[in-house]
C-alpha positions as CSV (number, residue, x, y, z in Angstrom):
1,X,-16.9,-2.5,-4.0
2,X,-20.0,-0.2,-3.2
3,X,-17.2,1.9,-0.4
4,X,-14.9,2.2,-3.2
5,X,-17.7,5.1,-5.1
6,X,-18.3,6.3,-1.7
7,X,-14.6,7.4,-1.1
8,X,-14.5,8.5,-4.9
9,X,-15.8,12.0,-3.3
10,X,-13.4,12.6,-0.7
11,X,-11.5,15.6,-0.6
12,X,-8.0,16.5,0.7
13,X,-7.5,16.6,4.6
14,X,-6.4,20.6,4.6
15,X,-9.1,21.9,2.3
16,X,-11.5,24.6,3.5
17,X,-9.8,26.3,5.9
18,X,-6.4,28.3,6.8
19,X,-3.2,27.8,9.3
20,X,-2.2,29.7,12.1
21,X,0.7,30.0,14.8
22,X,-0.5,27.8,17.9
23,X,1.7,29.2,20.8
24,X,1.0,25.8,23.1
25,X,2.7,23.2,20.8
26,X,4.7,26.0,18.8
27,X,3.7,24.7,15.6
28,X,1.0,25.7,12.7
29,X,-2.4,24.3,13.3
30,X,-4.7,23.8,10.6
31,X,-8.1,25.4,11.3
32,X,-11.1,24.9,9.3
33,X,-13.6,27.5,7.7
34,X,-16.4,25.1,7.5
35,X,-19.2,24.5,10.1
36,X,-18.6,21.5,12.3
37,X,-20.0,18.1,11.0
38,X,-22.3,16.6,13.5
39,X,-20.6,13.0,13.4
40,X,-22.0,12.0,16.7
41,X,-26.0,12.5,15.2
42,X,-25.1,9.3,13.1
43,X,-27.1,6.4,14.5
44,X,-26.0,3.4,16.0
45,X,-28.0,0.6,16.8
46,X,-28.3,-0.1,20.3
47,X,-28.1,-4.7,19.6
48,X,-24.0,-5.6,20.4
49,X,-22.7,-7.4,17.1
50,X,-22.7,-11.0,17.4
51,X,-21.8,-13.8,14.9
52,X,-18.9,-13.7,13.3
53,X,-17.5,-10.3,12.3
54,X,-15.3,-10.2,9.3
55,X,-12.6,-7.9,8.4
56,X,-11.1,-8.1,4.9
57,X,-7.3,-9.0,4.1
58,X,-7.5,-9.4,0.8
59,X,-7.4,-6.1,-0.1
60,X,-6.2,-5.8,-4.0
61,X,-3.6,-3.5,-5.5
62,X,-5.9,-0.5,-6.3
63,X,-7.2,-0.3,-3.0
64,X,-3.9,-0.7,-1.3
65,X,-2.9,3.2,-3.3
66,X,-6.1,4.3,-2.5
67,X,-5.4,3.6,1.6
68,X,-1.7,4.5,0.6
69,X,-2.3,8.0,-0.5
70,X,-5.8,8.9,1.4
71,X,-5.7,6.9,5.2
72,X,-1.9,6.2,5.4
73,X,-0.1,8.0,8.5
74,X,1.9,10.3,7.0
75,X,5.6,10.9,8.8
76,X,7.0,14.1,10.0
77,X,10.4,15.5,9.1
78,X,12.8,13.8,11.3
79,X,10.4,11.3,12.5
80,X,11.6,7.7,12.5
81,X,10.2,5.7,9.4
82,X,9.2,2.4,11.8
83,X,5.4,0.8,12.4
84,X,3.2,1.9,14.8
85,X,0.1,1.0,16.7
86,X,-1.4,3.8,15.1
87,X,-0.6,2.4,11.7
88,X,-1.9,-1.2,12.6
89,X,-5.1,1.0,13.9
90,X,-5.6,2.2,10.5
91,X,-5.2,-1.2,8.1
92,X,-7.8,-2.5,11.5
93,X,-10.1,0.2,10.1
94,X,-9.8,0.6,6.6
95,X,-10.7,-3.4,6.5
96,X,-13.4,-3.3,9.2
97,X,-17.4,-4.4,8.3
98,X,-18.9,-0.5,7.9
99,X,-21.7,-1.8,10.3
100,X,-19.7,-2.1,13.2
101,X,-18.0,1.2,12.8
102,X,-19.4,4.5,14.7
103,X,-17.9,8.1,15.9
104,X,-17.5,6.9,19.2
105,X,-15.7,4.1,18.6
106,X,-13.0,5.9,16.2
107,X,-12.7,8.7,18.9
108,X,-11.8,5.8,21.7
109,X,-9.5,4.3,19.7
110,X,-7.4,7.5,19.5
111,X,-7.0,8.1,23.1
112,X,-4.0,7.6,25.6
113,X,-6.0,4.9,27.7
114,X,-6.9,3.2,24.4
115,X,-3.2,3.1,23.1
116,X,-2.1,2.0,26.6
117,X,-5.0,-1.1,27.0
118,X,-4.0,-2.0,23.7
119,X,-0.3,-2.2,23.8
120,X,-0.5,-4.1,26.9
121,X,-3.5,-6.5,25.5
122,X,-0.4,-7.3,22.8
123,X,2.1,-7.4,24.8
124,X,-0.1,-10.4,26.7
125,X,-1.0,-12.3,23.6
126,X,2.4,-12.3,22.3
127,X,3.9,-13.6,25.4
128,X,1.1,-15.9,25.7
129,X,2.0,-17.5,22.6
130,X,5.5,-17.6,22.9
131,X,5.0,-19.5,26.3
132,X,2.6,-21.4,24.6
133,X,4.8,-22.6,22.1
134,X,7.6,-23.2,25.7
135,X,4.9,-25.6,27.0
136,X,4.2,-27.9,24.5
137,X,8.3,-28.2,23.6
138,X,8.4,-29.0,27.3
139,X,6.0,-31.2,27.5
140,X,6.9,-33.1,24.1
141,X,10.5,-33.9,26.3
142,X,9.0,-35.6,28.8
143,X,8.8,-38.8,26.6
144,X,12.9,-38.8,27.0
145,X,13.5,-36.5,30.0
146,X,12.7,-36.5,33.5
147,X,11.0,-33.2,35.2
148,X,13.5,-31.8,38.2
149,X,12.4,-28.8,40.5
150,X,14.3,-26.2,38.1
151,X,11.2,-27.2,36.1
152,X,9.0,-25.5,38.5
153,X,10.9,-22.9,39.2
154,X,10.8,-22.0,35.1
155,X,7.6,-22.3,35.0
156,X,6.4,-20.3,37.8
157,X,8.3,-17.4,36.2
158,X,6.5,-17.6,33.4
159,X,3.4,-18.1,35.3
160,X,4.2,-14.9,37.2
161,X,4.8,-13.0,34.4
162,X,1.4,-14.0,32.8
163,X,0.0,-12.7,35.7
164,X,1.4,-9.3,35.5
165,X,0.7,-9.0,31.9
166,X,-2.9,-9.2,32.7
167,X,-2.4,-7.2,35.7
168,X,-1.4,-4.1,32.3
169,X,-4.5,-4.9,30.5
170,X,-7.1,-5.2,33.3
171,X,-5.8,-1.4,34.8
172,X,-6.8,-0.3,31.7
173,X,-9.7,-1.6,31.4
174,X,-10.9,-1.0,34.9
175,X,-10.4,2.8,33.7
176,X,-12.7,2.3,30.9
177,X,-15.6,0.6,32.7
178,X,-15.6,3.2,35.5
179,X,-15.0,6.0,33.0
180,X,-11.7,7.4,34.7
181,X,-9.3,9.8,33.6
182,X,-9.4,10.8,29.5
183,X,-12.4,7.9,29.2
184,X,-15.5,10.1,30.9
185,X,-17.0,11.1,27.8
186,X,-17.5,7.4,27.0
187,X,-18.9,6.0,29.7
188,X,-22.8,4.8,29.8
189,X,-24.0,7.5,32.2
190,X,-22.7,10.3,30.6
191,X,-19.5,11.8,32.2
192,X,-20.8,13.1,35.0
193,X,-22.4,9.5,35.7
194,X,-25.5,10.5,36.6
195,X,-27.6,10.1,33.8
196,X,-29.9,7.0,33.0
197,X,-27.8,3.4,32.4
198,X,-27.4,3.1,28.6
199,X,-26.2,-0.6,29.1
200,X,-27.3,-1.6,25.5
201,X,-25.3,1.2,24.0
202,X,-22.7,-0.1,26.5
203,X,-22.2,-3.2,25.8
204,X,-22.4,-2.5,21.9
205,X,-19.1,-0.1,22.2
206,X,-17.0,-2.5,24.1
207,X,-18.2,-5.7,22.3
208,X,-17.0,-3.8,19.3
209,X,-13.8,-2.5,20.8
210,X,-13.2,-6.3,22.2
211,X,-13.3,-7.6,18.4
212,X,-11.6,-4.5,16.8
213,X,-8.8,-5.4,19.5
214,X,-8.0,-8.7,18.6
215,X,-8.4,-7.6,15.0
216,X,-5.3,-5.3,15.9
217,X,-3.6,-7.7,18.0
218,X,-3.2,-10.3,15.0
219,X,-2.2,-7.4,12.9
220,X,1.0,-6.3,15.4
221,X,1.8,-10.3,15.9
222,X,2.5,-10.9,12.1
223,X,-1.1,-12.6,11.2
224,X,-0.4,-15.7,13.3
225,X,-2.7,-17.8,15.4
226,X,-5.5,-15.5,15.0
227,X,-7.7,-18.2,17.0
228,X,-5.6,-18.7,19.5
229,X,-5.2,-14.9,20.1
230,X,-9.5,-14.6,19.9
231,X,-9.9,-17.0,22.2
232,X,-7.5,-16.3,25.1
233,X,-8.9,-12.7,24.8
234,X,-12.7,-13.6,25.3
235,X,-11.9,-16.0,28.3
236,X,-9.6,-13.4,30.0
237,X,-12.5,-10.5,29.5
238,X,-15.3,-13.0,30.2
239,X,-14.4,-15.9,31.5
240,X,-14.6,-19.4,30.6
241,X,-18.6,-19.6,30.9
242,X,-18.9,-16.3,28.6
243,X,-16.4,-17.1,26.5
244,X,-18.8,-16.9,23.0
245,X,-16.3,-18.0,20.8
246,X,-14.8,-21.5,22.3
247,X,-19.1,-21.7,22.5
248,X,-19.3,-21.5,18.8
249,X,-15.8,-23.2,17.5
250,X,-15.9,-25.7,20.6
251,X,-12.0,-26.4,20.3
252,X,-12.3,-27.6,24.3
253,X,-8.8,-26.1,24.1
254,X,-8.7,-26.4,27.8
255,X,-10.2,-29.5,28.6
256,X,-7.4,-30.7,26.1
257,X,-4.6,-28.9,28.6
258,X,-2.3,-30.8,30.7
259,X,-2.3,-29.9,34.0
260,X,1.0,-28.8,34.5
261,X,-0.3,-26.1,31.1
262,X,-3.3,-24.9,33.0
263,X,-1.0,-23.6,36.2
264,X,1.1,-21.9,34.0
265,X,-1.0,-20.6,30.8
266,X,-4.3,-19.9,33.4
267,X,-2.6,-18.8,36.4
268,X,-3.7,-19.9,40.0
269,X,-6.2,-16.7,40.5
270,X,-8.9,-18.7,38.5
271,X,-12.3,-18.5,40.7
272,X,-15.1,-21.0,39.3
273,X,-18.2,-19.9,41.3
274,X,-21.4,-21.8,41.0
275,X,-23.6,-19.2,40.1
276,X,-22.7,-17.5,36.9
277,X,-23.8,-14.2,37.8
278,X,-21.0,-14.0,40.3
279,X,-18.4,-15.4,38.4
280,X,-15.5,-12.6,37.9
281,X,-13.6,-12.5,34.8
282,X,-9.6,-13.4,34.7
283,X,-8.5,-9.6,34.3
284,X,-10.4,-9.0,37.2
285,X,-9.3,-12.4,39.7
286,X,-6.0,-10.9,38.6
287,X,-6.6,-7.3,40.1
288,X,-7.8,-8.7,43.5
289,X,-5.6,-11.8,43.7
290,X,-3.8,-12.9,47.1
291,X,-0.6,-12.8,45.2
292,X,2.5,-11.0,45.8
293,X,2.1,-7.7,43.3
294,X,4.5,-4.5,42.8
295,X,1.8,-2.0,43.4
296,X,3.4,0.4,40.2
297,X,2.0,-1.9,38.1
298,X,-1.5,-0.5,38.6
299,X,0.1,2.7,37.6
300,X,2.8,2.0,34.7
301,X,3.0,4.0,32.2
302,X,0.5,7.3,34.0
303,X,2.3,7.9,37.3
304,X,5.8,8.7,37.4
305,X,7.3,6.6,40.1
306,X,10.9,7.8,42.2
307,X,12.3,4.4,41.8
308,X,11.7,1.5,39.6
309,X,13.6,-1.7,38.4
310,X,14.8,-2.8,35.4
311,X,11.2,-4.7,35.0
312,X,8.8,-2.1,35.4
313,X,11.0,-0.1,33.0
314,X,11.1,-2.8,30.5
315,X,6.9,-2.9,30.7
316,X,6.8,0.7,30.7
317,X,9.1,0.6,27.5
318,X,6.5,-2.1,26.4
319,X,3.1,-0.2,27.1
320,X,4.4,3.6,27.1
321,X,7.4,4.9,25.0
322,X,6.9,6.1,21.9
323,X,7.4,3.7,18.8
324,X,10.5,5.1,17.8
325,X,12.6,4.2,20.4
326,X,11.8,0.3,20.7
327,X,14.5,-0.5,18.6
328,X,17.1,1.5,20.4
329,X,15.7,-0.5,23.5
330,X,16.3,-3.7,21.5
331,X,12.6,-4.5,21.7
332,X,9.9,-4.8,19.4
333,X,6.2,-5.1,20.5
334,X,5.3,-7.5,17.6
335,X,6.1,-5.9,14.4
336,X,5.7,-2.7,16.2
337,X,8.8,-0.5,16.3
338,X,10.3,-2.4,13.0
339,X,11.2,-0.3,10.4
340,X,8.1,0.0,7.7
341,X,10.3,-0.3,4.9
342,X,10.6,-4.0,5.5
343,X,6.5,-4.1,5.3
344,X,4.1,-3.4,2.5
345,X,1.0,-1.0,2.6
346,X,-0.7,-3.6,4.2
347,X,1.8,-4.3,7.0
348,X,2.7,-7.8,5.5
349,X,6.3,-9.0,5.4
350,X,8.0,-7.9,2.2
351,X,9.5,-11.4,1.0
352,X,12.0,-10.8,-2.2
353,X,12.9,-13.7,-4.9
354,X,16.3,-14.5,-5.4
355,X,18.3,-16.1,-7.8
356,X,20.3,-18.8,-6.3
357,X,22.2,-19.8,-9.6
358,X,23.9,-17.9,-12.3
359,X,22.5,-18.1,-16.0
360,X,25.6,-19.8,-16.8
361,X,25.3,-22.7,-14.1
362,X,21.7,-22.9,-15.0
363,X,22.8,-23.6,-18.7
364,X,25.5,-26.2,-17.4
365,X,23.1,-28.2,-15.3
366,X,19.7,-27.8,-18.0
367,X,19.7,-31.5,-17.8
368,X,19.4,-31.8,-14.6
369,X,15.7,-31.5,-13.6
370,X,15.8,-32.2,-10.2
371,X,17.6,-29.4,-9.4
372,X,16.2,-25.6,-9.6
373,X,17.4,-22.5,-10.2
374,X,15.1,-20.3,-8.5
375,X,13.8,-20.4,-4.7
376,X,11.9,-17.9,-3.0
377,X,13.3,-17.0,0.2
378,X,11.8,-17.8,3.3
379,X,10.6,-16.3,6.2
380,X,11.8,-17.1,9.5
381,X,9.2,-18.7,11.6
382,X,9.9,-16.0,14.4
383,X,9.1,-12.7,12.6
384,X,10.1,-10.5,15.7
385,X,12.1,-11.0,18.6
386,X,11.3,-12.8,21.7
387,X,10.0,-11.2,24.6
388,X,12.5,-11.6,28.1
389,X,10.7,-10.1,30.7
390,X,13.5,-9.6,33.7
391,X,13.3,-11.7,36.6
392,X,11.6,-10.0,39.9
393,X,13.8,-8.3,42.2
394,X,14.2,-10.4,45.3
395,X,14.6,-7.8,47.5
396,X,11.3,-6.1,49.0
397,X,8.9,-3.4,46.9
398,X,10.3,0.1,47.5
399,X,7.5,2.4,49.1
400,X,8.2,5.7,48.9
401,X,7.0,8.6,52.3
402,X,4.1,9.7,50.1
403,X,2.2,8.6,47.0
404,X,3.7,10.2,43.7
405,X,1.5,12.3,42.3
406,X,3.8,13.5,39.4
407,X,2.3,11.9,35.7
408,X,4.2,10.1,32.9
409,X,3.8,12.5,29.3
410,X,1.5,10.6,27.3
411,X,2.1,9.8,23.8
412,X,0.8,11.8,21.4
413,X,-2.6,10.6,19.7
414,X,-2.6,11.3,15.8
415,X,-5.6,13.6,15.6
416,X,-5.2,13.8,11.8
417,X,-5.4,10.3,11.6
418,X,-8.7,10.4,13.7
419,X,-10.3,13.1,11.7
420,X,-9.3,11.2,8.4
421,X,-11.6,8.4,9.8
422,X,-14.4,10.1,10.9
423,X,-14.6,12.0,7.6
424,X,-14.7,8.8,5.8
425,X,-17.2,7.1,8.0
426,X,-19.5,9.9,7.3
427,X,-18.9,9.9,3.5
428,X,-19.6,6.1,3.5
429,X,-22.9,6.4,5.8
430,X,-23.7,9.4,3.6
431,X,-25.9,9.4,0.7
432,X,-24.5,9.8,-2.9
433,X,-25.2,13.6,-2.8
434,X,-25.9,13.5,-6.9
435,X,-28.4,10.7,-6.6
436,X,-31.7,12.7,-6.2
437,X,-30.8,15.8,-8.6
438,X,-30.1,12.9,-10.7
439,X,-33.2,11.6,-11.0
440,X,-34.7,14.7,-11.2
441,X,-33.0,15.5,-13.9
442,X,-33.7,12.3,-15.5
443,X,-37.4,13.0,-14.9
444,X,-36.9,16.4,-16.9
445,X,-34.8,14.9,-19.7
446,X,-38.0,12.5,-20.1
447,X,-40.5,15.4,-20.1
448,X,-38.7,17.5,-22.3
449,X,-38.6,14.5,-25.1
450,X,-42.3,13.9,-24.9
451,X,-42.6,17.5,-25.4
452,X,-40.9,18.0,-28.1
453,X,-42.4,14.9,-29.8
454,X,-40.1,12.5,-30.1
């Protein structure tokens, strides 16, 4: 590959520079002696990518030690050895098109907000599928049972917990179009918003972000049902009308929908407006539904509420707490929180062959052909474990005198993981620096040859 000479030049991460004692973390920070690269000069054009956008996953074995011993997170002593978003972040963009790829986009990604939006946008898609999968079993024994009213009552839990799901992703979101909290520097207008509308560049960075997600959703789910993960995202952030990819595959996945499927897998906060331009998107009908909602979901995970219930804590477990203590929670978001040893450098499921016979029963039954001596052990179908969201509480939503106005610690973002792929962005958007003195000193080789006559 043309990025493989690219990244042939790329030096180590602490080169140039020197360490010192920072007195706010209490731990050596490495500081560099070189002037600052200006990353953000790189130019992006302003068109949003459309078409289809492919990422690579076929990735070959001397690739895989490149990422492995260049990009890879690298742990910490004492730090748990399990997969986090941050390492399904960086397979996303190691195997990303370069063309979509800019500054900005690498810096959002390595933000709180970011992590938050896209822990909850998996969290969604997983349960999504899982009641997904509910549905059509359900619906499949209807040929031999009847339907009862605990029917309902099932299924408007799952409903209702659909609901809240999108509820996590569209507070996020919301933060990132107004350009709230750590977000500012990315918004459109600048961060004081009062600059001219860049709606071009706009749309660019969060049609990129938008694909990049679902790139990174599929990643944390185990590679499965990477359509029906793309197109559940595109209707919920633009609606059925704007959805471009059911436009382009034209599955009519929801025409094809029982109705009983649509109440549950759509929700009943779905407005179809006549005019397009005032149709609102599903995250949004969500927000401002008429719909009983615990107002701490619109803060999970950023304010630190007095009192909560065992189902806010099990979201903010979901969208908030570090990676490492998932499995101590009994919970895994995806393969996220698994340990990494099970996993290669890819983040695919390590699958070992086993020998099921011994060499002396497979000499004893040689004549038999029917029967083998080798199998390859198989997967089971459910990779991670299901999600069980607890019920409501019946009782009514606490509200306490005042407003807390005490934060949640954020996670920590992996700056070295950031700077790692901002320096190889510019190394592949650079220019082979050798190139031009090359030819020049090509050009003299050939004027020295004439001169001396040969």
């Amino acid at each position: 590959m043309a990025d493989d000479d690219d990244e042939g030049a790329f030096g180590g991460l602490y080169e140039d520079g020197h360490w010192v004692w920072d007195d706010r973390v209490q731990a050596l920070a490495f500081v560099s002696d070189l002037p600052p690269k200006q990353i953000e000069t790189i130019q992006m054009t302003t068109k949003a990518p459309t078409g289809n956008i492919e990422f690579r996953d076929d990735v070959d074995l001397i690739e895989q030690i490149r990422y492995r011993r260049r990009y890879q997170r690298k742990l910490k002593p004492g730090q748990a050895d399990v997969i986090t978003l941050q390492d399904v972040k960086d397979i996303a963009l190691y195997t990303a098109p370069i063309s979509i790829l800019s500054p900005m986009l690498i810096n959002m990604l390595h933000i709180p907000t970011t992590e938050r939006f896209l822990r909850a946008l998996i969290l969604c898609c997983a349960y999504y599928l899982q009641v997904a999968d509910e549905m059509a079993i359900r619906l499949m024994e209807l040929d031999t049972k009847v339907r009862t009213p605990d029917c309902d009552l099932i299924e408007n839990e799952f409903r209702e917990n659909l609901a809240d799901l999108r509820v996590l992703v569209a507070k996020e979101y919301c933060i990132m179009l107004t350009g709230g909290a750590d977000t500012k520097k990315f918004h459109h207008m600048g961060p004081q918003k009062k600059l001219q509308s860049l709606s071009d560049k706009d749309a660019r960075l969060f049609e990129t972000l938008l694909r990049v997600s679902v790139q990174i959703v599929w990643l944390a789910l185990g590679r499965r049902s990477f359509h029906q993960i793309e197109l559940e995202t595109h209707r919920i952030f633009k609606s059925e009308i704007f959805n471009e990819i059911e436009h382009s595959l034209k599955t009519g996945y929801i025409a094809k929908m029982v109705p009983e499927e649509q109440a549950v897998l759509l929700g009943h906060c779905v407005r179809r407006q006549d005019k397009k331009l005032n149709t609102r998107s599903p995250l949004m009908n969500e927000v401002f539904c008429h719909r009983p909602i615990d107002y701490r979901l619109l803060g999970l995970g950023v304010v630190k509420y007095p009192e909560t219930t065992a189902r806010l804590e099990y979201l903010n477990i979901a969208i908030a707490s570090p990676e490492e203590t998932l499995m101590e929670s009994q919970f895994s978001l995806g393969i996220i929180g698994m340990p990494r040893t099970g996993f290669d450098t890819m983040l695919r499921p390590i699958v070992i062959s086993t020998e099921t016979k011994s060499k002396a029963s497979m000499s004893s039954h040689s004549g038999h052909s029917s029967k083998t001596s080798l199998r390859k052990s198989t997967l089971p179908q459910q990779l991670y474990l299901p999600l069980v969201i607890p019920p409501k509480d019946t009782k009514d939503v606490y509200f306490p005198p005042t407003f807390p106005d005490m934060s949640e610690k954020a996670n920590p973002i992996s700056d070295v993981q950031r700077r790692r792929w901002q320096n190889r962005l510019v190394k592949l958007l650079s220019p082979p620096p050798a190139t031009q003195e090359g030819a020049e000193h090509g050009k003299a080789s050939k004027h020295d040859m004439h001169s001396d006559g040969k």
